[in-house]
LOPA-311070 format. One record per residue (C-alpha): x, y, z. Coordinates in Angstrom, 2 decimals. Each point is the difference from the previous one (the first is absolute). Layout:
% residues N
xx_yy_zz
X_Y_Z
...
% end
This chain:
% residues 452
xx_yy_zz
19.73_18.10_1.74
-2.98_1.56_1.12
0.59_1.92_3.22
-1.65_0.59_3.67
0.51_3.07_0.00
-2.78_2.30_0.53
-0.62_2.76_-3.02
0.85_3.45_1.32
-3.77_1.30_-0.11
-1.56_-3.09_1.06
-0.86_-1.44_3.40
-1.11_-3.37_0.88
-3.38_-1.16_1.27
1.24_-0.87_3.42
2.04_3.08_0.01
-2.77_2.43_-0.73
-2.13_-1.74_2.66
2.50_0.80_2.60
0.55_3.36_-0.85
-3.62_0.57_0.07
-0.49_-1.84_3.64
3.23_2.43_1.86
-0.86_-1.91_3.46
0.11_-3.68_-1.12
2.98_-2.59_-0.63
0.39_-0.83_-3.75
-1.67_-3.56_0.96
-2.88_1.50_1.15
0.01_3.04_-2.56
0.02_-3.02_-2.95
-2.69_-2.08_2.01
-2.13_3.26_-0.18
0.77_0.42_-3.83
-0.89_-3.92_-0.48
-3.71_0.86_1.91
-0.54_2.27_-3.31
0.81_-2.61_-2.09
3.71_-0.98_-1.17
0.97_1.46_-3.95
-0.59_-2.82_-2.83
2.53_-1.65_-1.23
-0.54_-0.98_-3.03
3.41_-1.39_-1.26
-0.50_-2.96_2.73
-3.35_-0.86_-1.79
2.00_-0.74_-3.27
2.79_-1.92_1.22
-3.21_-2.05_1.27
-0.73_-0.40_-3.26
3.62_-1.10_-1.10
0.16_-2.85_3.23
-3.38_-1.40_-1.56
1.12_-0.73_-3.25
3.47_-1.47_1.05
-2.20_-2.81_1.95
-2.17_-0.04_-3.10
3.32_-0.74_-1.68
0.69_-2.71_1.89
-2.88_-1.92_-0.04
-0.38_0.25_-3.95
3.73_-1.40_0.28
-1.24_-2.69_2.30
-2.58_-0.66_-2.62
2.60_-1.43_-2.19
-1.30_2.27_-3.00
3.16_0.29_-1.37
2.55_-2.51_-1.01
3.86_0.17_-0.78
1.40_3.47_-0.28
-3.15_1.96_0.92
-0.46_-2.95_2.84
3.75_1.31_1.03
-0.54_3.75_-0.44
-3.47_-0.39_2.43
2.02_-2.02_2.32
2.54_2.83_0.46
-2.32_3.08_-0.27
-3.00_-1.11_2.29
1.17_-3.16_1.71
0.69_2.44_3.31
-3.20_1.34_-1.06
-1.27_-1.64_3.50
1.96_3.11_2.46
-3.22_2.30_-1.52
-1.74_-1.40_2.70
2.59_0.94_2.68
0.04_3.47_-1.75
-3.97_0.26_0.76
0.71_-0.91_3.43
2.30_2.93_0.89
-1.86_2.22_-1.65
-3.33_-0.95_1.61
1.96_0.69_3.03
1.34_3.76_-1.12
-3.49_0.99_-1.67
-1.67_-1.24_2.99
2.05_1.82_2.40
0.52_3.33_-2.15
-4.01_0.57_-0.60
-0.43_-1.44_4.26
-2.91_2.44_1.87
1.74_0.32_3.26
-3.70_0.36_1.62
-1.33_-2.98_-2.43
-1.73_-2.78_1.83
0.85_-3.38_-0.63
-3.28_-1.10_-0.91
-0.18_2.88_-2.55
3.55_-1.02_-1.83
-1.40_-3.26_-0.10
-2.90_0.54_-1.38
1.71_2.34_-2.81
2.04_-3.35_-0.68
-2.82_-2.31_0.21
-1.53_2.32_-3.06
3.45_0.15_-1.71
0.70_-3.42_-0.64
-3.00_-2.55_1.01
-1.92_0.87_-2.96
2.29_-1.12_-2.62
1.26_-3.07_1.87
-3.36_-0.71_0.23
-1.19_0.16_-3.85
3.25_-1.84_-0.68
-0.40_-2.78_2.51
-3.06_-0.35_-1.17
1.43_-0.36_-3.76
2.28_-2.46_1.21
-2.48_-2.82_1.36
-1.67_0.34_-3.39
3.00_-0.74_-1.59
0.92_-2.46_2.24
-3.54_-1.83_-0.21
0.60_0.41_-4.35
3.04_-2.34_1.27
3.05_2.71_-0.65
0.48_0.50_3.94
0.17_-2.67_2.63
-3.21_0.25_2.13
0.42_1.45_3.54
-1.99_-2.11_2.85
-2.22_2.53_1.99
2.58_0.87_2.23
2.57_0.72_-1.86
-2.49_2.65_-2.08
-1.30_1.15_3.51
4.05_0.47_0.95
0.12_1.85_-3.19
-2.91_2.36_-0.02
1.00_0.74_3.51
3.80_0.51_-0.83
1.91_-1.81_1.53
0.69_-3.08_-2.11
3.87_0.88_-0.03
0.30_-0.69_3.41
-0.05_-3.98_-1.07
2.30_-0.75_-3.09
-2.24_-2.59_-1.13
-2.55_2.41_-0.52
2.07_2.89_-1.51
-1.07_0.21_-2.98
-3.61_-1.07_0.44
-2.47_1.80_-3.02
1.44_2.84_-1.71
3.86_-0.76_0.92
1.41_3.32_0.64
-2.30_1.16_2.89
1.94_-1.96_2.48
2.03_4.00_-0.65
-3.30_0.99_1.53
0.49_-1.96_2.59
2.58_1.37_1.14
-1.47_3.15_-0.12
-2.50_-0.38_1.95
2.61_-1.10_2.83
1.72_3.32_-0.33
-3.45_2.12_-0.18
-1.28_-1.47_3.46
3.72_0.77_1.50
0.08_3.12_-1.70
-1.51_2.51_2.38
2.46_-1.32_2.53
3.22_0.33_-1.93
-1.62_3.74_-1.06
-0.05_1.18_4.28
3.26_-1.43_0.48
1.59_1.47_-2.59
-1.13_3.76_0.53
1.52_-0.65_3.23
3.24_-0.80_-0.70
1.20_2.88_-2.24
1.98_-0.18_-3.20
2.77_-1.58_1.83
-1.65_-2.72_1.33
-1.68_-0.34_-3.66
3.01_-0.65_-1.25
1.06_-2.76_2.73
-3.08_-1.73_-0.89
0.62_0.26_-3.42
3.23_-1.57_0.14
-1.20_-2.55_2.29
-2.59_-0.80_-2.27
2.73_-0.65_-2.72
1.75_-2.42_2.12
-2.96_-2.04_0.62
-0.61_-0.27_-3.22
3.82_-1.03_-1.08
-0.72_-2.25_2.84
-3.24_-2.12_-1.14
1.31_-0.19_-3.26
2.88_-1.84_0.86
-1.79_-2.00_2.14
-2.83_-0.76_-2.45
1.59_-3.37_-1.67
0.76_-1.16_3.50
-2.72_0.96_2.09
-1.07_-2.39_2.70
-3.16_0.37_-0.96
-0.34_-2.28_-2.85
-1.42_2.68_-2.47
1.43_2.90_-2.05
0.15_3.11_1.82
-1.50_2.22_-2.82
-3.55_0.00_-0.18
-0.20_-0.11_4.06
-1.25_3.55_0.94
2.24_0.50_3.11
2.76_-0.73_-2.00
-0.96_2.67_-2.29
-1.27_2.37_2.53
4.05_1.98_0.10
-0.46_1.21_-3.48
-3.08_1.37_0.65
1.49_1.89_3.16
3.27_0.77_-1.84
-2.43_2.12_-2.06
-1.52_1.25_2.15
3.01_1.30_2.51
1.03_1.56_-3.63
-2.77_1.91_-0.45
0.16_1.42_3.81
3.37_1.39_-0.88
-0.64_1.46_-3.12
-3.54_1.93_1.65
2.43_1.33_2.97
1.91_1.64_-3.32
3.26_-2.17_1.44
0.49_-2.54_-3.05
3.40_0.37_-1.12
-0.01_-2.95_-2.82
1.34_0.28_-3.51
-1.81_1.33_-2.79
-2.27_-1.42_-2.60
2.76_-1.27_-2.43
2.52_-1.60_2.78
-3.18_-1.91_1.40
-1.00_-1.20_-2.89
3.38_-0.94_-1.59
-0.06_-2.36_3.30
-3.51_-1.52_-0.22
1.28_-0.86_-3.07
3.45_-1.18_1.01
-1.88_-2.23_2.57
-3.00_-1.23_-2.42
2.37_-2.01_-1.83
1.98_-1.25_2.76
-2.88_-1.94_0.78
0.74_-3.23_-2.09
3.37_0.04_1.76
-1.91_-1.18_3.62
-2.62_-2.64_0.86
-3.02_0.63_-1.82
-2.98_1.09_2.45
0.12_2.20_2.82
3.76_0.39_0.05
-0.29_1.60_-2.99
-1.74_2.77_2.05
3.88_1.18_1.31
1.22_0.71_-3.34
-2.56_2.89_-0.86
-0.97_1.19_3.43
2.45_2.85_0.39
-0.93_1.27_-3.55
-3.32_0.18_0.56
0.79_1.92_3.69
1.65_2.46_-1.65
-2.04_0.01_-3.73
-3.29_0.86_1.92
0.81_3.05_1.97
1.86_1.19_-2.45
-2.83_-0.28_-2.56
-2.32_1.91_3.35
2.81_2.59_0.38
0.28_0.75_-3.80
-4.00_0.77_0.23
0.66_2.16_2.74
2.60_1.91_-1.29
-1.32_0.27_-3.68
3.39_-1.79_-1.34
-0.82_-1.88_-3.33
-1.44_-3.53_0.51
-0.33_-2.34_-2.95
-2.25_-1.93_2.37
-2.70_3.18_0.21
-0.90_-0.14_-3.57
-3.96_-0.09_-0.28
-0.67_-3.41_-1.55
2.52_-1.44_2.15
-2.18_1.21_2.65
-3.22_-1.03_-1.44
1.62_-3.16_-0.22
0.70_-0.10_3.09
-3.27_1.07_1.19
-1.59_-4.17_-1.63
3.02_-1.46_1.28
-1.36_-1.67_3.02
-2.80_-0.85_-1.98
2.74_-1.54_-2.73
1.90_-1.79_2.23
-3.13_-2.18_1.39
-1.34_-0.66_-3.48
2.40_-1.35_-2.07
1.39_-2.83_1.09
-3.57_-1.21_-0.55
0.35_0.74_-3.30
3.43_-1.83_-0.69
-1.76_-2.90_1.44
-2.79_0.43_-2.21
2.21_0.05_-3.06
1.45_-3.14_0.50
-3.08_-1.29_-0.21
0.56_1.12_-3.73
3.67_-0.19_-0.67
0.85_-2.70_2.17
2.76_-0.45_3.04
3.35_0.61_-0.91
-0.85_1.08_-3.79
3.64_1.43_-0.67
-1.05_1.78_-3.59
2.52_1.64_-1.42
0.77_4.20_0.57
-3.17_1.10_-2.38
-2.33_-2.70_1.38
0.96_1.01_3.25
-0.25_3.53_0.06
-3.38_-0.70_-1.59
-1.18_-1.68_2.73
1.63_2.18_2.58
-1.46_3.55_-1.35
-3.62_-1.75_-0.34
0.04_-1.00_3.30
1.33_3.46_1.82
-2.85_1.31_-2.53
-2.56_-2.03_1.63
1.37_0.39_3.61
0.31_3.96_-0.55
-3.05_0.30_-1.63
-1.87_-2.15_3.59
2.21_2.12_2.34
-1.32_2.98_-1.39
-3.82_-1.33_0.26
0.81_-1.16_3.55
0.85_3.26_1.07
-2.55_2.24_-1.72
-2.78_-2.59_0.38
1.20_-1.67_3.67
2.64_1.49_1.71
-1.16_4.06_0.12
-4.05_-0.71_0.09
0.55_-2.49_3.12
2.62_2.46_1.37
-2.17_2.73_0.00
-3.20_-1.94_0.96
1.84_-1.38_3.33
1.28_3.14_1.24
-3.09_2.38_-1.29
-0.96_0.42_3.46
3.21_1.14_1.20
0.62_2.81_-2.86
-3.42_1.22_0.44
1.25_0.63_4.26
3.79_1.39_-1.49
-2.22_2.32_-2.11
-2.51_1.07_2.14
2.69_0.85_2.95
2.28_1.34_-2.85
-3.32_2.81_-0.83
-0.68_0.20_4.13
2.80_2.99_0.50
-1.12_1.60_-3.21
-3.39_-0.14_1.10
0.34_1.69_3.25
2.43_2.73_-1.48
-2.99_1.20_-2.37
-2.44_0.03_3.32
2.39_2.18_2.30
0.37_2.63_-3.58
3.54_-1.72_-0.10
1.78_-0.28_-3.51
1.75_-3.42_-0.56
3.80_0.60_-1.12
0.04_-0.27_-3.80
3.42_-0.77_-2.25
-0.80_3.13_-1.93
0.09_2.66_2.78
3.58_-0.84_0.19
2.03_-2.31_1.74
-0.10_-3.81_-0.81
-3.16_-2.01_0.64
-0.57_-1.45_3.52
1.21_-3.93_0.38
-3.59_-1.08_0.36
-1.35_1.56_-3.02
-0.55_-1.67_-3.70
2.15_2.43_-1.33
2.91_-1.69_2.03
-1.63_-3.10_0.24
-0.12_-0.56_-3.79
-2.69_-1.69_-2.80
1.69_-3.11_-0.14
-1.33_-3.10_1.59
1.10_-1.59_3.08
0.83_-3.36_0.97
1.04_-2.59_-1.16
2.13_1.27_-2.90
-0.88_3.28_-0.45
0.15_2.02_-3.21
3.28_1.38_-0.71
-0.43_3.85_-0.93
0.55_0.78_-3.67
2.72_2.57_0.70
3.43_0.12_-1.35
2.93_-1.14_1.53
1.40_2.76_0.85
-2.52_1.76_0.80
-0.73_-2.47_2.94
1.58_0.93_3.00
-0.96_3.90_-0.65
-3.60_-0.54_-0.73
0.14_-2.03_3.41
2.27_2.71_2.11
-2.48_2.56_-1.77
-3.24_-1.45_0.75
0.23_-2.25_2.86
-0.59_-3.56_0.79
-1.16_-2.17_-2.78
-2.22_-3.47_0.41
1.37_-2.93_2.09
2.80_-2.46_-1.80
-1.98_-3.39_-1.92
-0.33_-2.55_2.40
1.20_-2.94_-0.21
% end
């Protein structure tokens, strides 16, 4: 099993930052280490990448593309293909919480995840009511697209799954972004301790609402409702706190997967829907820092490997677009076709071809150009403030400090900074695994986590 055990010659991030900053408490020596931006880890980014295509799995299984045996062998591979969507909701929570700015504004993190995700819901939505005027979706009324555009159709069940079906996710995402920068300043209050309370609070609730979910009172399924989602979000998030205070003290990567696993197929075994959410959730609270801790620490990470990444980079994009195009295969094949294994895998492969092949257009041709475009302004100000102290160095005769007059580069400076780009699922570096945590103690601070 993969330890937690630091290598001999390494140090952590959050370590490094507090031997560097001698007159500050670990939390605030890691807050000031976060400021420079948090290292990348790019091992979440590809188990991303896994959660998308289990819910793609499930949803070609829903299809009914496959009949008998292969109906059977879907069924029992992908049919708890639905907890990938609890799995994005921690991690939103961790990756939100690890890459945090303690002296970001809230307007500024919202904007940041205005640019991350309204563009693609957007060009989807809008692909949606085309299909649904060509007569393959039900046509929303005006409010129910208004509820959608604005995001917050999941807060009515009727409306859930207005337009593209799987933003009502995004939904709930937007509940936990506009809560976020309050959960961030209680949290660096409360210590690692107090992380951990929350954390296991947050675990309860959620055991809670899922037990409650076929009897709730309120008449409607718990799981699309975004308070009722809003614990695994903060279960991440409490995580993450823990792990940037260097006190996470979870298995490795091997004994947290080996129970994601254990609790994926546990799944049929309870009521299908949100209770399903308590079979997988203590996996995937130990699976993700584990997978964060193994970047850290340069310990091998199947999950790091670079097209995993890139995958992971078009998952968001993925996940949005192709249940649009299931639903405009049956147009084709029909409801229910149940082909046999070869017919089925036929149809299967074309249609992860087709959705792969419009994730990766979204994101080249949508989601970076609009990202970019709505926060231009802002990275011209980061880069003219970032030149400022350089600036007045070279008018007082002053010599900036340089990596290669010795010493490692300053946390504000590209060379610690890194290439790679930022949010929201930033470029894992192309370095191997174990070389990982030593380029990282070696060089500094790498680019912020992907965001959610």
């Amino acid at each position: 099993m993969l330890g937690t055990e630091h290598p001999p010659a390494q140090e952590t991030w959050t370590t490094a930052a507090a031997r560097a900053s001698p007159h500050t408490g670990p939390s605030a020596a890691a807050d000031a280490a976060s400021a420079a931006r948090a290292p990348s880890l790019p091992s979440l980014t590809g188990l991303r990448w896994v959660a998308a295509l289990l819910v793609y799995g499930l949803h070609v299984r829903n299809a009914g593309y496959f009949g008998g045996t292969g109906g059977r062998i879907m069924t029992w591979g992908f049919g708890p293909g639905g907890s990938g969507v609890s799995f994005f909701f921690v991690l939103s929570g961790f990756v939100l919480m690890w890459s945090a700015r303690p002296a970001d504004r809230a307007f500024a993190f919202w904007r940041r995840r205005i640019a991350r995700v309204y563009p693609v819901h957007l060009v989807t939505a809008a692909l949606a009511l085309l299909m649904a005027y060509l007569g393959m979706f039900t046509m929303p009324t005006p409010r129910q697209g208004l509820a959608n555009l604005l995001l917050v159709h999941s807060w009515w069940r009727p409306w859930w799954q207005t337009l593209d079906p799987v933003s009502w996710s995004l939904a709930c995402e937007a509940f936990f972004y506009a809560l976020f920068p309050a959960l961030a300043f209680v949290l660096r209050r409360l210590g690692a301790r107090g992380s951990a309370a929350v954390a296991g609070l947050s675990m309860l609730a959620v055991l809670a609402l899922t037990g409650c979910d076929p009897h709730t009172w309120l008449g409607a399924q718990l799981y699309s409702l975004p308070a009722a989602r809003l614990p695994e979000f903060v279960l991440g998030a409490a995580v993450a706190r823990t792990v940037v205070l260097g006190r996470w003290r979870g298995p490795g990567l091997e004994a947290s997967l080996a129970l994601t696993i254990i609790g994926y197929f546990l799944v049929p075994q309870v009521t299908s829907g949100h209770p399903a959410t308590a079979c997988t959730l203590l996996g995937f609270a130990l699976l993700i820092p584990a997978a964060a801790v193994a970047d850290l620490r340069g310990l091998p990470s199947l999950w790091r490997h670079r097209r995993l990444v890139r995958l992971g980079e078009i998952s968001f994009a993925f996940y949005m677009v192709h249940l649009l195009v299931v639903r405009a295969v049956r147009g084709l094949v029909g409801t229910n076709p149940r082909f046999g294994v070869p017919e089925g895998l036929a149809v299967t492969v074309g249609v992860f071809a087709v959705s792969l092949g419009l994730a990766w257009f979204l994101y080249e041709a949508v989601e970076r150009p609009a990202r970019r475009l709505l926060l231009r302004d802002r990275r011209r100000t980061r880069a003219a403030d970032a030149t400022a102290p350089q600036s007045r160095a070279a008018e007082s005769g002053a010599t900036p400090p340089r990596a290669e007059q010795g010493g490692a580069p300053q946390a504000g400076t590209p060379q610690a900074r890194g290439t790679q780009p930022c949010a929201p699922e930033a470029r894992a570096p192309e370095v191997p695994a174990a070389q990982t945590g030593t380029a990282q103690a070696r060089t500094g601070p790498k680019p912020a986590a992907p965001d959610a």
